[in-house]
ROVO-328068 format. One record per residue (C-alpha): residue in three letters; chain; x, y negated, z negated. Coordinates in Angstrom, 1 decimal. Layout:
BEGIN
SITE   resn   chain        X        Y        Z
SITE    ALA       A        X        Y        Z
...
END
This chain:
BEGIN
SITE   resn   chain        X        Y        Z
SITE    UNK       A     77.2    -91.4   -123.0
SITE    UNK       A     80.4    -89.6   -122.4
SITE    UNK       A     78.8    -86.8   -120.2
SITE    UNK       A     77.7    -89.6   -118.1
SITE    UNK       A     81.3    -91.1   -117.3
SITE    UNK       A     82.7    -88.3   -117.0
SITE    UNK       A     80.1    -87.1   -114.2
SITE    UNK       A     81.0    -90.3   -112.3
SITE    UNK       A     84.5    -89.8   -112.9
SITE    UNK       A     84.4    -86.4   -111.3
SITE    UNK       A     81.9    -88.2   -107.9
SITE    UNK       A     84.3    -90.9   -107.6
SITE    UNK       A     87.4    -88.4   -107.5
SITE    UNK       A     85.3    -85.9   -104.6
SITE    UNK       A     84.5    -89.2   -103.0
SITE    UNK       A     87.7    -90.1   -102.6
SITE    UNK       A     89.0    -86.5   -101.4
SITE    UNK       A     86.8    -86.1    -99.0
SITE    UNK       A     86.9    -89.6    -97.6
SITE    UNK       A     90.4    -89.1    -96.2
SITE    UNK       A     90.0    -85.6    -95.5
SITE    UNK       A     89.8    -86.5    -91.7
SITE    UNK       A     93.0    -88.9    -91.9
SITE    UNK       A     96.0    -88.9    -91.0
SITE    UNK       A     98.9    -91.0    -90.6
SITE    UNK       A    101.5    -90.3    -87.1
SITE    UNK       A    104.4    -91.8    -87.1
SITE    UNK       A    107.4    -92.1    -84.2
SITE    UNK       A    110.6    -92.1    -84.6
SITE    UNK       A    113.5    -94.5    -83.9
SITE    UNK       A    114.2    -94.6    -79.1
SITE    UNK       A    111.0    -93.5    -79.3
SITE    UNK       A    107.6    -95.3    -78.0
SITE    UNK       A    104.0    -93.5    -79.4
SITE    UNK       A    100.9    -93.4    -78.1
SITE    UNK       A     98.5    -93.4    -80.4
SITE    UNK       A     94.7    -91.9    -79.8
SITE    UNK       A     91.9    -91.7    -82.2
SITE    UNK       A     90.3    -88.6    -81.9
SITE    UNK       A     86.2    -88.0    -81.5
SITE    UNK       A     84.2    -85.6    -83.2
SITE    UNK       A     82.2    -85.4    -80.1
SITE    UNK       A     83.1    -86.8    -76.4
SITE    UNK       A     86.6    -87.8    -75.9
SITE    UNK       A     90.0    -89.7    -77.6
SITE    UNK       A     90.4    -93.0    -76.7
SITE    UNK       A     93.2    -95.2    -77.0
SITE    UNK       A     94.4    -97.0    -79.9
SITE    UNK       A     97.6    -98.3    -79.8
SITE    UNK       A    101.4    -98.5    -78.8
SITE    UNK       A    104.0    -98.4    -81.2
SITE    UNK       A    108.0    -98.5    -81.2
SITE    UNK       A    109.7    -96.1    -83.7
SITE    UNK       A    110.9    -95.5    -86.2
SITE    UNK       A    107.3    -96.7    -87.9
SITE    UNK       A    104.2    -95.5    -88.5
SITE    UNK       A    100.1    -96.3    -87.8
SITE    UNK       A     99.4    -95.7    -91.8
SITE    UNK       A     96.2    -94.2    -92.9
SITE    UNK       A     94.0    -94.0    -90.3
SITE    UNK       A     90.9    -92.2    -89.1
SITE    UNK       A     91.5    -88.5    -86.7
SITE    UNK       A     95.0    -91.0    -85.4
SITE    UNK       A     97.3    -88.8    -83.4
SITE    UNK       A    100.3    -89.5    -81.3
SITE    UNK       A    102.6    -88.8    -78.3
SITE    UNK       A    105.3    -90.0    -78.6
SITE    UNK       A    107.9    -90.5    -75.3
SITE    UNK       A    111.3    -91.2    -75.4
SITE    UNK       A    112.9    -94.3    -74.1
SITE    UNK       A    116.5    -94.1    -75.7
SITE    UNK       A    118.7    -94.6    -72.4
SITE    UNK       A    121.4    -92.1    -71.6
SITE    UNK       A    125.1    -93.0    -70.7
SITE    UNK       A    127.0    -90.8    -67.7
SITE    UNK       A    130.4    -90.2    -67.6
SITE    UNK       A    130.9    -88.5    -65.1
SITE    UNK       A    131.4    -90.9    -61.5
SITE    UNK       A    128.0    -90.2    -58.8
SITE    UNK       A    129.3    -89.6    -55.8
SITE    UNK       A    126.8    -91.6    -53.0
SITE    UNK       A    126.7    -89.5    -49.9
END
């Protein structure tokens, strides 16, 4: 009997590795916005969804991101309109 459990113990374990073998989890930081894509195998990305930083998509399937910032910049030096 133990042979037995100990076989499915060592299944469930391989099951589990290679399950999340293709995921990942992107993330975007804070004055940042992230584009998230899921990645094919075959053919092309498509889109999967925005997200504002600082967070994360969690585990997901070939997920990768872009992320753009959108933190706005203060001058202080005076434009001079000519």
């Amino acid at each position: 009997m133990y042979p037995i459990s100990r076989t499915l113990a060592g299944l469930v374990v391989m099951t589990l590795c290679v399950s999340t073998l293709g995921c990942t989890n992107p993330n975007t930081p804070a004055g940042y916005v992230g584009y998230v894509t899921q990645g094919a195998i075959f053919g092309k990305a498509k889109f999967h969804s925005l997200q504002k930083g600082p967070t994360s998509t969690g585990l997901g399937w070939r997920l990768s991101v872009i992320n753009v910032s959108v933190t706005p910049y203060a001058y202080t030096e005076d434009f001079i309109d000519k």
